[in-house]
Structure formats: structure tokens, C-alpha cells
C-alpha positions as a printed Julia matrix, in Angstrom:
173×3 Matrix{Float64}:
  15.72   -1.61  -44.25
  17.65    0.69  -41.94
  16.64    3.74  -43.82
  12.86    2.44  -43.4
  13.12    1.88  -39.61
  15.08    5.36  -38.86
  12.52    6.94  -40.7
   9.95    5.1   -38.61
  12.12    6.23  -35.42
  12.41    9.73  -36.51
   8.53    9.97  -37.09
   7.51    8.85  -33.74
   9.36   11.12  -32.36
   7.95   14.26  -34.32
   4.86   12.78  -33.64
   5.28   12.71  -29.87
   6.59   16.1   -29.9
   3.64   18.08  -32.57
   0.8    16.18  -30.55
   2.16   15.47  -27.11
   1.43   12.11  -27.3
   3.06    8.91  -25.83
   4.87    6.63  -27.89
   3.97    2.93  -27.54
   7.05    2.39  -25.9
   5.73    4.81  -23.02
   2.61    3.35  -22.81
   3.88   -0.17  -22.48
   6.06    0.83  -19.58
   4.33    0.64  -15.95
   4.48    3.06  -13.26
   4.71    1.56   -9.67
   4.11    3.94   -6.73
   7.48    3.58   -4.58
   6.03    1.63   -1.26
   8.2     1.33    2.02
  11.61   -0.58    1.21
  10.92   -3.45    3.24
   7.17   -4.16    1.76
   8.09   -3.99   -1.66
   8.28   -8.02   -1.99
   4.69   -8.58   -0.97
   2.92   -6.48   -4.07
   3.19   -9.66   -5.69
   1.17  -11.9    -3.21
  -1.78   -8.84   -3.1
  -2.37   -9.51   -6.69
  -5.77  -10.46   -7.59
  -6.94   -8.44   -4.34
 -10.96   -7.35   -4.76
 -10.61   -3.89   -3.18
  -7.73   -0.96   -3.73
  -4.83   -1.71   -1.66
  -3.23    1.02   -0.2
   0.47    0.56    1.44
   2.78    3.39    3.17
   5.81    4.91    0.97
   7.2     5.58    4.89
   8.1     3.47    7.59
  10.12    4.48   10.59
  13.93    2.47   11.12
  12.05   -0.55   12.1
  14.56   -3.51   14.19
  16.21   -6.03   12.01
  15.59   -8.7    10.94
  12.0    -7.75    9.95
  10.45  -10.13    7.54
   7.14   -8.89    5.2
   4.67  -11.48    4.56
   0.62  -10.63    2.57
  -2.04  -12.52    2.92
  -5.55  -12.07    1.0
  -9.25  -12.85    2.99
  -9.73  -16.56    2.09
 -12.5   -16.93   -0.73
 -16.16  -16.62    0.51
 -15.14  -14.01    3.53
 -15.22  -10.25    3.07
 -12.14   -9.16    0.1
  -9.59   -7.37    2.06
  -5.6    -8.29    3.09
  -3.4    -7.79    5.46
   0.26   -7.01    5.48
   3.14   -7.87    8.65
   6.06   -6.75    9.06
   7.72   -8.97   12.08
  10.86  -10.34   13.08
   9.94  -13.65   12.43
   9.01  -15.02    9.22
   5.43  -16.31    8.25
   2.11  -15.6     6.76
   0.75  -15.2    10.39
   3.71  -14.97   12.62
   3.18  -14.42   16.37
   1.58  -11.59   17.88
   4.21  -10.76   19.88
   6.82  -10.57   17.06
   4.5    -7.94   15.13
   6.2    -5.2    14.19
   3.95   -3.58   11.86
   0.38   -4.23   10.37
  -1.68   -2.54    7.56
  -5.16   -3.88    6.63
  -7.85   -3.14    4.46
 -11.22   -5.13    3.86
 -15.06   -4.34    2.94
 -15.83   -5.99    6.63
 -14.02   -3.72    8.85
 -16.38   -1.92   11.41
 -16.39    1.74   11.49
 -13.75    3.57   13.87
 -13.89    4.74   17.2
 -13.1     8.24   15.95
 -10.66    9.22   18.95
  -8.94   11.72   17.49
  -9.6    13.08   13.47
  -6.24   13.45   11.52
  -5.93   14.65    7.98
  -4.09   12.38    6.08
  -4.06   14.25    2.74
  -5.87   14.12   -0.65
  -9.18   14.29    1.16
  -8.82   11.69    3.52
  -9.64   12.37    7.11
  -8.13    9.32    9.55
  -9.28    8.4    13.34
  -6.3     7.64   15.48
  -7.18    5.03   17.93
  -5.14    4.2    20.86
  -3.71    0.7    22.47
  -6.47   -1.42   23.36
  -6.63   -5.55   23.71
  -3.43   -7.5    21.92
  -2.39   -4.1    19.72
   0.8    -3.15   20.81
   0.66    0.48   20.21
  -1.42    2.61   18.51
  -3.41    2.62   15.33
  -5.01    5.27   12.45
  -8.02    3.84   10.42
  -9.54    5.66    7.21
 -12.32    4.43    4.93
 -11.99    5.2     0.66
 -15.34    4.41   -0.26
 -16.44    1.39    0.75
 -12.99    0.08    2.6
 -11.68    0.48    5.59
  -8.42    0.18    5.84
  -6.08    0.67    9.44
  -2.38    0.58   10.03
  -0.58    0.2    13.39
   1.54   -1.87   15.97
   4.66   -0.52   17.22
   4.88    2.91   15.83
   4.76    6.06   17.89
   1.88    8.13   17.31
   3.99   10.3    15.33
   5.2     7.81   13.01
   2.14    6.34   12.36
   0.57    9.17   11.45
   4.03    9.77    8.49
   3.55    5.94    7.69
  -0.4     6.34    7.23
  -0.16    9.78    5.59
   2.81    8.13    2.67
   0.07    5.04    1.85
   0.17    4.98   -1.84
  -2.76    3.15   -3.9
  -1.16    0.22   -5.54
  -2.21   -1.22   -9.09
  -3.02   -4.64   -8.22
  -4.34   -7.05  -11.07
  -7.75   -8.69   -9.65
């Protein structure tokens, strides 16, 4: 029996190496872009999302305590989420404790197009600046049919790092 699975072992592995192929073992395991330290509790709560979520793998020092929460578009509006960072927890804390904010949805009108910034693998992103309850600037960027925007209280230079680093997460829908 030991003989049998060592030779089952040792085959694999030739396998693998003469065809360059994975093992099952490799294929099984998952690979999970690295997101931003303090969003990597919400992937979770973005499963089952109906458009490609993208999240930063940067965010500035942010102050503590800074609490993530995700929340999907309720059923029957547009598919798209949103993601908080604030120093106060909750699924839609206070405006004023908003430290951070990424969305993306299908419903999202187009950009004002202030100012064009390449964000990298072909996307092109319109930095918009303060304007009504947004606390500081924002960057918005469309992938197909999405829009997606991120802002609050970065500087301009952060936000641009933060929106450059988003990462497309595999999300189960």
C-alpha cells in the first residue's frame, strides 16, 4: 500500500515536470489578489456580487480605529457595492466618520472627466475634485460596463496609489 501510493507520488511529479502541468493539488488551491490590510474582512460580504469588484492593494496610514464594512445594491436596483472604511462601525456609518469609500455599480453616471490619469493595464481614470458631502477628492474609471470610483479623505496623491493598486477580486455570484 505504501509502495502503491509513493509510486503514485513519484509519478505526479514526473508528470508535472515532462508536461508542465499542475497537479490536482495546485489546481485545488486558490489564488487571492492581496487587497489593502484593513479591507481584507469584507471579501466575504461582496460574495455573490453581479459585476467584477475591484478593491485597492494600497491604502495610505489611515487613523485608527478604522472599521471596514460591504454592502451589495439591494435586489431589484442596479448590481454594484460599496465598501467604507470609517472610524465608526456599521454598514452605513455617518458621513462624517468616512474615511474611505470605493464603489462600483452598472448605474453610475459617466465622470466629469477633470483631469485623465492612467491607472495602468489600460485603464484611463478621471480625477474629480471635492464637491457636495465628499470630503476630498475622488478618481472614477469604467471596465466595460461598470463604473467604479474611490475617494474620501485621501490626498490626491494617494488616491491616485490607492486607485492605481485596485486588484479584481474573484467573487462567487
Amino acid at each position: 500500500m505504501k509502495r502503491t501510493l509513493l509510486n503514485g507520488l513519484i509519478l505526479c511529479g514526473v508528470f508535472q515536470l515532462i508536461f508542465n502541468q499542475p497537479t490536482l493539488a495546485d489546481s485545488q488551491k486558490e489564488t487571492m489578489p492581496t487587497v489593502a490590510a484593513p479591507l481584507k474582512g469584507v471579501v466575504k460580504g461582496l460574495q455573490g456580487c453581479k459585476i467584477p469588484v475591484y478593491l485597492p492593494a494600497w491604502l495610505p496610514k489611515l487613523p485608527e480605529p478604522n472599521y471596514a464594512s460591504a454592502v451589495l445594491n439591494p435586489p431589484g436596483s442596479d448590481p454594484g457595492y460599496v465598501v467604507r472604511l470609517a472610524n465608526q462601525p456599521g454598514d452605513d456609518p455617518p458621513q462624517s466618520s468616512l474615511l474611505f469609500e470605493i464603489y462600483g455599480s452598472k448605474a453610475m453616471g459617466k465622470s466629469k472627466k477633470d483631469g485623465k490619469v492612467s491607472l495602468g493595464s489600460g485603464r484611463i481614470g478621471y480625477l474629480r475634485s471635492s464637491e457636495g458631502g465628499n470630503a476630498g477628492p475622488s478618481i472614477e474609471w469604467e471596465s466595460k460596463t461598470n463604473n467604479y470610483s474611490i475617494g474620501k479623505l485621501l490626498t490626491k496623491e494617494d488616491l491616485i496609489k490607492a486607485a492605481k493598486s485596485s486588484v479584481l477580486v474573484p467573487i462567487t455570484k
